[in-house]
N, C-alpha and C positions, 0 to 999 in steps of 0.2 A: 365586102371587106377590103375589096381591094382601093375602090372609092377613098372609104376612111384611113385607108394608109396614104392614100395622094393628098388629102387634104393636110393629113399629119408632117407629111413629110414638106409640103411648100412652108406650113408655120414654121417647121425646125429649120429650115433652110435660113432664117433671118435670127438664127440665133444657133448658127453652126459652134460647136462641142472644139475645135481645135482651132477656129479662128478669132469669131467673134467674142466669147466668154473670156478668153485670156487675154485678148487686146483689150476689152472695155474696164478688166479688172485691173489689168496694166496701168489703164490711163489714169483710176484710184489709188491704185496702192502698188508700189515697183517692185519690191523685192522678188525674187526667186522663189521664196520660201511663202509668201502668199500665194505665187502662182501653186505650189504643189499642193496649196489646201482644196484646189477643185478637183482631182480625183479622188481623195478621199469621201470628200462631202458626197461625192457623184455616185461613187461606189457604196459608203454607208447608207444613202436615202434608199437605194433601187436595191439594198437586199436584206436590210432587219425588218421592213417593214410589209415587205410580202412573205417573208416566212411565219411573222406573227400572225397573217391575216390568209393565209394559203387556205386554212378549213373554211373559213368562213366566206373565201371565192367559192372553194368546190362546192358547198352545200347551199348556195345562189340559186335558185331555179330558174330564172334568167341572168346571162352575164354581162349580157349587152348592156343595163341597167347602168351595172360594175363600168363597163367602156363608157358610158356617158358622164358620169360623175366623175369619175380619175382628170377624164380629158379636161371638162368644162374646170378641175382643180389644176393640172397643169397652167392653161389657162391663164387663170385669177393668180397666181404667182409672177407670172412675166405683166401682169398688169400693176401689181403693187411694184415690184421692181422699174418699170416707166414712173411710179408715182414719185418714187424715191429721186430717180433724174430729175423727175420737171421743178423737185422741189429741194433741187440740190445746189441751190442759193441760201439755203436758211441754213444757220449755223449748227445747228444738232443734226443735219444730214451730214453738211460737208463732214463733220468730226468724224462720224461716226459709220460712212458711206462703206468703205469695203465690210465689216462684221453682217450690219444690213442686209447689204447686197449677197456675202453670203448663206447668213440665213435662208432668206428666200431661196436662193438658190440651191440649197439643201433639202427645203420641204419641197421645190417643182420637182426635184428627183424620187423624193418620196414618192409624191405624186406616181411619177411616170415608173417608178419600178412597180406599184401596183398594176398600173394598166396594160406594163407591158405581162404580167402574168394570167390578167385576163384575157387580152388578147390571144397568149398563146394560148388558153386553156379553151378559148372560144375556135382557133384555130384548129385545136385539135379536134373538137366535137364536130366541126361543119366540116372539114374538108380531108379528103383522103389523103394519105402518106405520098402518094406519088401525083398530087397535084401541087402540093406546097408551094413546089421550088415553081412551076409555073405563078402561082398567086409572088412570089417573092419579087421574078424576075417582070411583072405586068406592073406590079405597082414601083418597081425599078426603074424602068425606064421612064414609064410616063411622069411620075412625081420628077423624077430629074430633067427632063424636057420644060416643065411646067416651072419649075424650080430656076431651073438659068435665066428662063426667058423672064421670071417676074424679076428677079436679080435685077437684070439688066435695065427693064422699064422704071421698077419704084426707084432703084439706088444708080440710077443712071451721074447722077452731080454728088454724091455723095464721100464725104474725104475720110471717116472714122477717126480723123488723128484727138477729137476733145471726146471728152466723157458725153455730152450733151448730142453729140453724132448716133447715140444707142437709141435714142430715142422711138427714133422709126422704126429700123428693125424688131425690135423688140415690142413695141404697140401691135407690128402686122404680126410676130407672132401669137401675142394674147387673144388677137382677135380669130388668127388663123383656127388656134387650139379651140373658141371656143363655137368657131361655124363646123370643123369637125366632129366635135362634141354631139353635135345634133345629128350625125349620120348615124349613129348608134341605133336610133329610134328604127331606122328601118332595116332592120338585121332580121330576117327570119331565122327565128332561132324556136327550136322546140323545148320546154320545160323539163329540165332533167327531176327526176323521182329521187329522193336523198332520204327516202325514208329509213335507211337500212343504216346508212349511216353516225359514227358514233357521236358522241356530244363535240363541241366545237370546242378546240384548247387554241388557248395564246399559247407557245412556248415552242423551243427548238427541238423538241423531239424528233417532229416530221425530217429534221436534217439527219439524225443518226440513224436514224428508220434507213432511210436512201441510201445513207452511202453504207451502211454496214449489211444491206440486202441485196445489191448490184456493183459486180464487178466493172463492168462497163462504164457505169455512170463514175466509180471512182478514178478509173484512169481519166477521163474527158473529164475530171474535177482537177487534176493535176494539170492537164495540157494547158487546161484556162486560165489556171492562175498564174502559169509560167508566163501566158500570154499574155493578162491583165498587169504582171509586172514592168514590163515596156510601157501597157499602154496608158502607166503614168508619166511616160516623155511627153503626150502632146501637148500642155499648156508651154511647153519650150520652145516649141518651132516656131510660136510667134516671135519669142524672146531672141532667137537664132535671124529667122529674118527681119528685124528690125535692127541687127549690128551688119545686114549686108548693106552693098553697094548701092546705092538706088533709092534706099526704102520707106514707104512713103505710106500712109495707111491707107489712101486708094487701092495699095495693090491685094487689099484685103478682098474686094469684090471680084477678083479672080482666083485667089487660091480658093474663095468658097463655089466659085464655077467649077472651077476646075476640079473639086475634092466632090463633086454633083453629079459632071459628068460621070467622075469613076463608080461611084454609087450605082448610077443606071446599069453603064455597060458590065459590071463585075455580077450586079444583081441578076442579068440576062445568064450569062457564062458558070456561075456559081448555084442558081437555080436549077439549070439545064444537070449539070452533072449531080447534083445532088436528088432526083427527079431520076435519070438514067441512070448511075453508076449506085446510087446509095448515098446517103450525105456523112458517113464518113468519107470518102473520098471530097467532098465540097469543102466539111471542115479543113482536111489533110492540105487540100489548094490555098483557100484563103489565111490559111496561117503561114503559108508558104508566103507568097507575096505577101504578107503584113513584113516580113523579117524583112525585106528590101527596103524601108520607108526608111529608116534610122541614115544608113549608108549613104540614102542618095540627098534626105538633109544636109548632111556633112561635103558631100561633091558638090552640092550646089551651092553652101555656100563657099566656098575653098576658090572654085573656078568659074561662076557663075555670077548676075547680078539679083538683086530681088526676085524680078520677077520668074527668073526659070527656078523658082521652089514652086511653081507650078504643076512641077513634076512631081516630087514627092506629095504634093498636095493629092495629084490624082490617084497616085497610089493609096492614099489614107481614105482615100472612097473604101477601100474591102473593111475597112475595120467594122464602119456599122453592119454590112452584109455580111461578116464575119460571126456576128453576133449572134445574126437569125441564123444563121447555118446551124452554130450550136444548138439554137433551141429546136430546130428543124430534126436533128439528130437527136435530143432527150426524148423530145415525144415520141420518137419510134421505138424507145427501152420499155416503153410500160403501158398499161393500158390506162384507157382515158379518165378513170373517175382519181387516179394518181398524176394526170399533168401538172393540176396545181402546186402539187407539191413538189416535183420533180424540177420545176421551173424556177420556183423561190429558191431550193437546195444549190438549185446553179446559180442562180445570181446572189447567191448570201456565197458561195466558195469564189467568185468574179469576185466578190469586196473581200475576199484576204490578202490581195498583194496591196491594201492599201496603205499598210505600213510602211511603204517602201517610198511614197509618192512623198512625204516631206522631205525626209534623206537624201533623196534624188535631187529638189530644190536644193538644199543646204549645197551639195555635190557638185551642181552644176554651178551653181556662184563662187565655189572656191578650185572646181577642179575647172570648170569649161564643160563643153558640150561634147568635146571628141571621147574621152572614156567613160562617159555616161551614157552615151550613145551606142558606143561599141557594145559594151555590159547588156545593153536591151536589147540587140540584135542575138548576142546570144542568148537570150533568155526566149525569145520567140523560135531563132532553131530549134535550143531542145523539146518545145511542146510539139515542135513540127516531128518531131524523133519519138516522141509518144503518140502520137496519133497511130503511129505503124503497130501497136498494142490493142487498139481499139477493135471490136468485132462491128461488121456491119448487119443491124439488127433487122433489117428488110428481107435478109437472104438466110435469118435462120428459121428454121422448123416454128417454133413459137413465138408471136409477135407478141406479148405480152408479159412483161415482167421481169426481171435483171437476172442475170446471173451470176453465180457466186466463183 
């Protein structure tokens, strides 16, 4: 597993979530309020569509299968989206290139909100509660080692400033997604027995089911969505450092280093404690430092040139590690033949603050960057002030099943 997380992570690395998707949609379509249709799109794909399909993971007898297909459809998304570049001289693409592009880019999320609940549901059946965060913090480091250093070799001459710059990038991810794809095949995985289980429904039950049976899981529904209301600022920070000093679309190949290394080193540190302490105290950490990104956008670009957004870049490494911490901490609420569901339940309450992601654009084109910014900083403190609500379920009497 750890393997298919390295591989996973070098493809996404040439098609980084807060650099490259907002500069290349930038370079299509300008407005503010385009850039906020990527968390929405981002957040709808990764959580209607694995709460529909939740029974129909759990009751998989192998889920590995589930990982091969999701990945090899991530994939085949970022390859129709290169299609779309190379053929973005003919007149019905130019026209009609950002809807396109987001399309696609709506279904790879679909995609990937199924996989990632196979994933964790495969995580939870293989590996124990207090090895997790070691599996988190192994494919942390080495995918981000492995990640700067390809950066550096393919996109070594590379400038991003035309649409037709995506091209690469994005071809090594299709390709990346889909030589991971095939690590799937060799996952020893044993065939789970679903006999007992009831018929398979499409519908959002499974969500009221969760949260009206688990205290725990509703407060960590709360904390996330405080959190996922910020984390529709990121398509901004490109928009923010392209009006600094300097700014040049090379200097994209360093905040996506630089946002790699923080991945590695926060994935070691945030694994460790979650592993040792309990992963509420992991959650409790990386929400903390998320709430410092916003601030130190705003200082860098105030008194700083392009390239020292650097920093906040490396800070914006916890967000994805922030992620897995959550789901690190659901699967410890409940017992395993309920992960599927408990995962979907969390990433279908992740796509509630996406109401907020266009407003936020609209917002920032007519207010600016500094009390929008501010507004998200406090919206990540207070989840950091609900975590202190949360029980840590490693250290109670029964590891199975929520509490009311």
């Amino acid at each position: 597993m750890a393997t298919y997380q390295v591989l996973l992570r070098l493809a996404w690395v040439f098609k980084t979530e807060t650099v490259f998707i907002p500069a290349f949609l930038q370079s299509i379509a300008g407005p503010a309020w385009v850039q906020g249709c990527l968390p929405v799109l981002n957040r709808l794909g990764q959580s209607v569509p694995p709460i529909l399909a939740s029974d129909s993971i759990r009751d998989t007898p192998k889920k590995k299968w589930l990982l091969l297909v999701t990945t090899a459809g991530m994939g085949l998304c970022f390859a129709v989206i290169c299609g779309l570049i190379a053929l973005r001289d003919q007149p019905w693409v130019a026209v009609a290139a950002a809807p396109l592009f987001l399309s696609a880019y709506c279904l790879f999320f679909a995609m990937t909100g199924l996989n990632q609940v196979v994933f964790g549901t495969l995580q939870g059946k293989l590996i124990r509660a207090d090895r997790r965060g070691r599996l988190l913090g192994i494919a942390g480091v080495v995918g981000s080692v492995l990640s700067v250093t390809a950066i550096f070799l393919v996109l070594g001459g590379w400038s991003g400033d035309e649409a037709s710059d995506f091209l690469l990038p994005f071809g090594i991810t299709a390709f990346g997604m889909f030589v991971a794809a095939t690590i799937a095949i060799a996952l020893a995985e044993p065939a789970d027995d679903n006999s007992n289980h009831p018929a398979k429904r499409f519908s959002f039950g499974p969500v009221f089911e969760v949260l009206r049976g688990d205290r725990n899981f509703r407060v960590l529904a709360v904390c996330a969505m405080l959190f996922m209301a910020a984390y529709s600022l990121f398509p901004h920070y490109v928009t923010l450092v392209r009006q600094s000093e300097g700014a040049s679309g090379r200097d994209l190949i360093y905040f996506v280093v630089s946002q790699n290394i923080g991945v590695g080193l926060f994935s070691v540190v945030i694994g460790r404690i979650g592993d040792r302490l309990g992963n509420r105290m992991a959650v409790r950490s990386s929400v903390l430092i998320n709430s410092t990104v916003p601030a130190l956008a705003l200082l860098t670009f105030e008194f700083g040139s392009s390239i020292w957004f650097m920093i906040p870049y490396f800070v914006l490494g916890m967000m994805p590690v922030t992620f897995r911490a959550l789901t690190n901490y659901t699967l410890e609420l409940t017992a395993v033949e309920n992960h599927a569901r408990y995962i979907s339940t969390l990433r279908l309450c992740l796509a509630v603050p996406i109401v907020t992601a266009i407003p936020i654009g609209i917002l920032v084109g007519w207010l600016g960057h500094l009390p929008v910014f501010l507004g998200g900083t406090v919206l990540i403190l207070l989840a950091f002030a609900g975590t202190f609500l949360l029980d840590e379920p490693r250290f109670r009497a029964t590891a199975a099943g929520g509490t009311d």
